[in-house]
C-alpha positions as CSV (number, residue, x, y, z in Angstrom):
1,X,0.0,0.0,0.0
2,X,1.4,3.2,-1.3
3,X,0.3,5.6,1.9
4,X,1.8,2.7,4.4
5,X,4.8,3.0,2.4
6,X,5.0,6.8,2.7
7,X,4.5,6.7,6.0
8,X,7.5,4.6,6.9
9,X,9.5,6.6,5.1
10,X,8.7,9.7,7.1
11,X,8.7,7.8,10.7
12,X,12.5,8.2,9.7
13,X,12.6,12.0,9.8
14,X,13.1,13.6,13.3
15,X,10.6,15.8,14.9
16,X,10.6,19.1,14.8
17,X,9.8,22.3,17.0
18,X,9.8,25.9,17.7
19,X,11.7,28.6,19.4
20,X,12.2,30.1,23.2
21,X,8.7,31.4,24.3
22,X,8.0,34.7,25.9
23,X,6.0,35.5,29.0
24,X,2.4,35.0,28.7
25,X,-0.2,36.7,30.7
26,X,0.4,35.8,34.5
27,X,3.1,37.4,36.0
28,X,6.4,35.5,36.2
29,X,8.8,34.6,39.4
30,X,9.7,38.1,40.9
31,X,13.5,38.9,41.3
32,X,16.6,38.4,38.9
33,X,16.9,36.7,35.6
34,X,19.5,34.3,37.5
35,X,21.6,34.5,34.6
36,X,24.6,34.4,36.5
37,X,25.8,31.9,38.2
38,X,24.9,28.0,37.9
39,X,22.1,27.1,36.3
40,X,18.6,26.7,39.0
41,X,16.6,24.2,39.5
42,X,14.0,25.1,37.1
43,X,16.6,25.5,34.6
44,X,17.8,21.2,35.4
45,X,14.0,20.5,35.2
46,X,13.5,21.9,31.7
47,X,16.5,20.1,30.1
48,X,15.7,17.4,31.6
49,X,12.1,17.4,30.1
50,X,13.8,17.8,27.1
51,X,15.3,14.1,26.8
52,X,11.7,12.2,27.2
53,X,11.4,12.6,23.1
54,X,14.9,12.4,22.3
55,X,14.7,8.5,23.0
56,X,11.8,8.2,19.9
57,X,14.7,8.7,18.0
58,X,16.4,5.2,19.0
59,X,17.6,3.3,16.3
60,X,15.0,0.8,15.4
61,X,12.2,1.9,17.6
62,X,9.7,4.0,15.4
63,X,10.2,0.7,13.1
64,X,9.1,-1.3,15.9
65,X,6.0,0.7,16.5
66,X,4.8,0.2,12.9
67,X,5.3,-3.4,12.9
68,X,3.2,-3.4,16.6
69,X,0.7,-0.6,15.6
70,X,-2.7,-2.4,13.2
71,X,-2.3,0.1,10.3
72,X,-4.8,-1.0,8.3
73,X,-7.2,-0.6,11.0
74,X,-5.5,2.9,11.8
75,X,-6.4,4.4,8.1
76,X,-9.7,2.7,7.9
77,X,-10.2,5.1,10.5
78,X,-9.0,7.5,8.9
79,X,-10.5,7.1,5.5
80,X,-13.3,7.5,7.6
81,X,-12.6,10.9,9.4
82,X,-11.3,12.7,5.6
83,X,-14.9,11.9,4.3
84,X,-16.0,13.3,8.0
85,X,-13.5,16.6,7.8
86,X,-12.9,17.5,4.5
87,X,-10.8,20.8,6.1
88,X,-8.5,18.5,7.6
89,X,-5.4,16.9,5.9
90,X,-5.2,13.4,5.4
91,X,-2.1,12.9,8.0
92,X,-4.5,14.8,10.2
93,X,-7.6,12.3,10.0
94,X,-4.6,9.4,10.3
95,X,-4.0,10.6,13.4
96,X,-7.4,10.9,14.3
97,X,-7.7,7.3,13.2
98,X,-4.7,6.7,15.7
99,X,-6.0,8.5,18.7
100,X,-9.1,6.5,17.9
101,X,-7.4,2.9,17.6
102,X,-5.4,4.0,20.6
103,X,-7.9,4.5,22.9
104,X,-10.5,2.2,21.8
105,X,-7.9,-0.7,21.0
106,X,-4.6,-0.2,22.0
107,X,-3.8,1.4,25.2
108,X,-5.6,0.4,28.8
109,X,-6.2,3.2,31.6
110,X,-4.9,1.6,35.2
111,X,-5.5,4.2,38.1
112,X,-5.4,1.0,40.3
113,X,-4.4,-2.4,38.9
114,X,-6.7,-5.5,39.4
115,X,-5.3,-8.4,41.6
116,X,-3.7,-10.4,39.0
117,X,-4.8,-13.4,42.1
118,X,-8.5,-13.0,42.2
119,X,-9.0,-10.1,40.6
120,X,-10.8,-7.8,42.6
121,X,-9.8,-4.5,42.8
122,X,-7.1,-2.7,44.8
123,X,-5.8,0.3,46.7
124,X,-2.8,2.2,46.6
125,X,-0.5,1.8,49.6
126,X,2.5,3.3,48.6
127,X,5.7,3.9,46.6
128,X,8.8,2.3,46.2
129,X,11.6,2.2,44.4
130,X,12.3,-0.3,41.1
131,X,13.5,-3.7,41.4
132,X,16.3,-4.5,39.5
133,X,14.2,-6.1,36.9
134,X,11.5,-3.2,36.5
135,X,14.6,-0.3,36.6
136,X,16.1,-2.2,33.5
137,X,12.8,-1.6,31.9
138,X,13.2,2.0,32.4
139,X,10.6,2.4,35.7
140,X,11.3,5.7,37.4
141,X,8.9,4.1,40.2
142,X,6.9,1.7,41.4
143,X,3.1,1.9,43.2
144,X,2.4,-0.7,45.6
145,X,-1.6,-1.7,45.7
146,X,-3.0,-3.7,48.3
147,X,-5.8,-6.4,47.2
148,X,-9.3,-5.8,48.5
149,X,-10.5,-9.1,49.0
150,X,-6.5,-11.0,49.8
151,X,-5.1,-8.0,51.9
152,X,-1.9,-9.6,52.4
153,X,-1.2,-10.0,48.5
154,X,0.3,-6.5,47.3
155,X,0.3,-5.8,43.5
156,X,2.9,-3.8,41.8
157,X,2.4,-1.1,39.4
158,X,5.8,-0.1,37.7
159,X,5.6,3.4,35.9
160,X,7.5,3.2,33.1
161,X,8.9,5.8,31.1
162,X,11.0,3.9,28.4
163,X,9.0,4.6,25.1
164,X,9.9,0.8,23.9
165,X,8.6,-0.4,27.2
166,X,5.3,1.0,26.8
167,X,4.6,-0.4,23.1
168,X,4.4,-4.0,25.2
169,X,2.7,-3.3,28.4
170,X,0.0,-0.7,26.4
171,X,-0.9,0.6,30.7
172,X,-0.8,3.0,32.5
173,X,-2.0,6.7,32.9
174,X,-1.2,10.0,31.6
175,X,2.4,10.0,31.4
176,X,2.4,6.6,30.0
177,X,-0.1,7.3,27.5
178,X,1.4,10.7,26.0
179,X,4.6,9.0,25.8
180,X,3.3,6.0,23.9
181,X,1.3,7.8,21.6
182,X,3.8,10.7,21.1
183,X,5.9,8.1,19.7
184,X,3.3,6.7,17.6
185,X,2.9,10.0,15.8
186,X,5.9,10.1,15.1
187,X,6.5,7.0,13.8
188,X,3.1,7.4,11.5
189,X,5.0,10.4,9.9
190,X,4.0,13.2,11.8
191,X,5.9,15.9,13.3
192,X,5.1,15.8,17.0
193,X,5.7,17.4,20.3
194,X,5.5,15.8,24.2
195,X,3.7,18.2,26.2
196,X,4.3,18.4,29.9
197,X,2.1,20.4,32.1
198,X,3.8,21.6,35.5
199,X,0.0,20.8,37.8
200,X,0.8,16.5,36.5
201,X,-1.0,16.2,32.8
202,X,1.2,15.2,29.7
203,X,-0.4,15.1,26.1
204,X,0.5,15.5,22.2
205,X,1.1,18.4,19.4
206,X,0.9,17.5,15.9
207,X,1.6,19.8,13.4
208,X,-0.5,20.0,10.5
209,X,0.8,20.8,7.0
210,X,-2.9,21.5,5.9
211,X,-3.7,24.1,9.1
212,X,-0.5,25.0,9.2
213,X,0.5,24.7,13.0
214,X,0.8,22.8,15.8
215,X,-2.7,20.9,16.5
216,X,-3.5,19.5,20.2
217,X,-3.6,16.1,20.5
218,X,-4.5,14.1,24.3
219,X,-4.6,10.1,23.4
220,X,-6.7,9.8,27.4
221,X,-9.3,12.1,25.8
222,X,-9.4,10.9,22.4
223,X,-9.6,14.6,21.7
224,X,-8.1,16.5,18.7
225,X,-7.4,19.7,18.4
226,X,-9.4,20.8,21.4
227,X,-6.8,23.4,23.7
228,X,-9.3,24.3,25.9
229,X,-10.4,21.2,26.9
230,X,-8.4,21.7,30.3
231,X,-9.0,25.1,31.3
232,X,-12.9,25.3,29.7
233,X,-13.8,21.3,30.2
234,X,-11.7,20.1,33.4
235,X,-12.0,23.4,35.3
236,X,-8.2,22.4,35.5
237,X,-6.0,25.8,35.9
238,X,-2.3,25.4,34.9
239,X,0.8,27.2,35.1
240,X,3.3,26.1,32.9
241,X,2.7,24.3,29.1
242,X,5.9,23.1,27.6
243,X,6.5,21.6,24.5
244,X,9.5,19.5,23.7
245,X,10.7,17.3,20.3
246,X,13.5,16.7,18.8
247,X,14.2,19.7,17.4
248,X,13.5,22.1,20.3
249,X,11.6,23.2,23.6
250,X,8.9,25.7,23.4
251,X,6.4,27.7,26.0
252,X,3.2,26.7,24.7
253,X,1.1,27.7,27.7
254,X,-1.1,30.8,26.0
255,X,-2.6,27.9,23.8
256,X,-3.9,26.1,26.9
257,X,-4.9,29.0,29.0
258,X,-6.0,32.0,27.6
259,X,-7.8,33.9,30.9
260,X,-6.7,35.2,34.6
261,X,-9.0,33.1,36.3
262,X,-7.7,30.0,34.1
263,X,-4.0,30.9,35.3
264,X,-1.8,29.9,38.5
265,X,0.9,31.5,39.3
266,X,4.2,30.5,37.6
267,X,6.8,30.3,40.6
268,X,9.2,28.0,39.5
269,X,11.5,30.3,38.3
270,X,12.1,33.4,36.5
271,X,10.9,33.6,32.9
272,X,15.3,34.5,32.5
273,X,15.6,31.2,33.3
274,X,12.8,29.3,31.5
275,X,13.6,31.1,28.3
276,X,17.6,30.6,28.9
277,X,16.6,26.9,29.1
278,X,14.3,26.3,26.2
279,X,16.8,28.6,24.1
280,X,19.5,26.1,25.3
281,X,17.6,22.8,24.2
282,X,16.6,24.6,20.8
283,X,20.2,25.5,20.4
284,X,21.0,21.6,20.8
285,X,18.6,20.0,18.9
286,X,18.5,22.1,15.6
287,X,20.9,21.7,12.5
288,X,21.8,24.4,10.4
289,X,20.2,23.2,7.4
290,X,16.7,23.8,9.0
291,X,16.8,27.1,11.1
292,X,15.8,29.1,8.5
293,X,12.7,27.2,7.5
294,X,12.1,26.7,11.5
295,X,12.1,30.2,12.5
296,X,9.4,31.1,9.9
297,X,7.6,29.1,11.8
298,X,8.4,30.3,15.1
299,X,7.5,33.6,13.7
300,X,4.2,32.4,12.8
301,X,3.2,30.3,15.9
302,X,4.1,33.6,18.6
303,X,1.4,35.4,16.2
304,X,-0.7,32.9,16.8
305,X,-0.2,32.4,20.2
306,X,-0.5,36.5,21.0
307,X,-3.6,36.0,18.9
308,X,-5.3,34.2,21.8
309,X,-4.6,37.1,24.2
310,X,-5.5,39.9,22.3
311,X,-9.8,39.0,23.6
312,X,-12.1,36.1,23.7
313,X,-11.7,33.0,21.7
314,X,-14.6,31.1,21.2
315,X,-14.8,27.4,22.6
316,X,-15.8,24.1,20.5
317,X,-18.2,22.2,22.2
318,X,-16.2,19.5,22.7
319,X,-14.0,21.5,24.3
320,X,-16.4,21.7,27.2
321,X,-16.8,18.4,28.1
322,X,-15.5,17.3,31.6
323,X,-12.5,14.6,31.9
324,X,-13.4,10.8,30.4
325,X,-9.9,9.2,32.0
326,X,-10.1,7.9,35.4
327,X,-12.4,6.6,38.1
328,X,-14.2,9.8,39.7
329,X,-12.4,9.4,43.0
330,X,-9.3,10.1,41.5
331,X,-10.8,13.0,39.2
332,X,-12.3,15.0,42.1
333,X,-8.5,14.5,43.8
334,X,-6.9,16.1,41.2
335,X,-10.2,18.5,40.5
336,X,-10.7,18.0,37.3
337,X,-14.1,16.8,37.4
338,X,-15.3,19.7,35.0
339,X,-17.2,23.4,35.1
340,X,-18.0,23.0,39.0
341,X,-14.0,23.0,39.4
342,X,-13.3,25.6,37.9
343,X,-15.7,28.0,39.8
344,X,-14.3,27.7,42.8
């Protein structure tokens, strides 16, 4: 099939990105730019953000994820979603197709794992460090659930960052679904970003040759193109948005909240500092031969992204639509169980 052929031969391109951010509309960390000196804390988080989609690029592994990924299924799908969208591309409605195999087919949500003895359901007890065995499989920790019905059987949950991992277990939350399914963009030919969100939510950008610009993509949500979903749906107010491929680190937070009221305060260091770092892991990651094609788009994405605080921008519907992921206990924990959230 010819559009399973081109699409191998794009998962061997590298991601790409855009440039250092600026400010957006909450106020930033009060005092110096901290440019002297070592580098903060902040500064040590951001590059090391920066490496989660830096390992997509492992020899071998985008391969892998065609081989494990159904693609005939996946453009089914999204034969089904051009006739549905005819503004969209058709790499767009293939990821659609993939956000919709992936959530439907491919991935499982665990907020607590089942007994793998009886199984009944379980509790979280605690936290603990890898065993030898789960650390070689790239868990940064491990959750410890207690059995309802056997209380003296304990179930482990290892969280696994390691991309390649994740293609075989297909579990987890969030973090392991962004990182799965950030890969599989990329591998499906798409140029992709791994979002991290400082208040503990992770998702997908796209970019989209037919919009022309970065497209939000959340694999838990099955949602596309839907920035507001967060702020607007989940009640959920954020701080930081930041965007990280291959090819740079960008502040994409005025994409993802776009009022006061939908704003915390960002406190984790001065905006010196965050732009030093995301300069720094642009610097890194981009060659020569595509800056100047890069920073055309840069130019284009801060006028889009100053577009969204220059007054109101209107909200899809299902961009209102409260969080689908997770068991409602753990929802109203993190308060993201929709408009009633972010009232108060």
């Amino acid at each position: 099939m010819r559009l399973m052929e081109r699409t191998r031969n794009r998962s061997q391109q590298a991601a790409t990105d855009t440039t250092p951010a600026t400010p957006i509309l909450m106020s930033a960390a009060q005092g110096s730019d901290a440019d002297s000196g070592q580098p903060g804390p902040f500064y040590q988080q951001v590059i090391a953000l920066s490496l989660t989609p830096q390992r997509y690029q492992r020899p071998g592994l985008q391969e892998k994820v065609l081989e494990t990924l159904d693609l005939g299924k996946i453009y089914i799908y999204a034969d089904e979603f051009t006739t549905e969208n005819p503004d969209l591309g058709h790499q767009d409605c293939v990821i659609k197709g993939l956000l919709k195999f992936f959530k439907t087919e491919f991935f499982t949500w665990v907020t607590s794992p089942t007994c793998s003895q009886c199984g009944s359901e379980t509790t979280m007890s605690g936290v603990e460090a890898p065993n030898p065995g789960e650390l070689r499989k790239g868990a940064s920790r491990t959750e410890v659930h207690r059995c309802k019905e056997l209380p003296l059987h304990l179930e482990r949950f290892p969280r696994y960052n390691d991309p390649e991992t994740l293609l075989e277990t297909r579990r987890g939350r969030c973090g392991e679904w962004a990182n799965c399914f950030s890969l599989c963009c990329l591998a499906l030919g798409s140029r992709t970003r791994w979002v991290w969100n400082a208040e503990d939510h992770v998702w997908t950008e796209v970019y989209s040759e037919r919009l022309k610009r970065w497209v939000h993509c959340d694999s838990c949500e099955q949602a596309f193109d839907q920035p507001q979903i967060y702020a607007v749906g989940w009640g959920k107010k954020m701080s930081y948005c930041l965007a990280f491929s291959s090819e740079g680190a960008k502040d994409v937070t005025r994409r993802y909240v776009r009022k006061e009221e939908q704003a915390l305060s960002r406190t984790r260091g001065t905006e010196g500092e965050l732009q030093r770092a995301i300069g720094d892991v642009t610097k890194r990651c981009r060659s020569t031969e595509n800056a100047e094609r890069l920073r055309a788009e840069d130019e284009a994405e801060e006028v889009e992204l100053a577009g969204f605080m220059s007054g109101p921008t209107p909200t899809a519907p299902e961009e209102e639509r409260p969080r689908e992921s997770g068991n409602v206990e753990w929802k109203e924990a993190r308060g993201e169980m929709g408009r009633k959230d972010a009232s108060g």
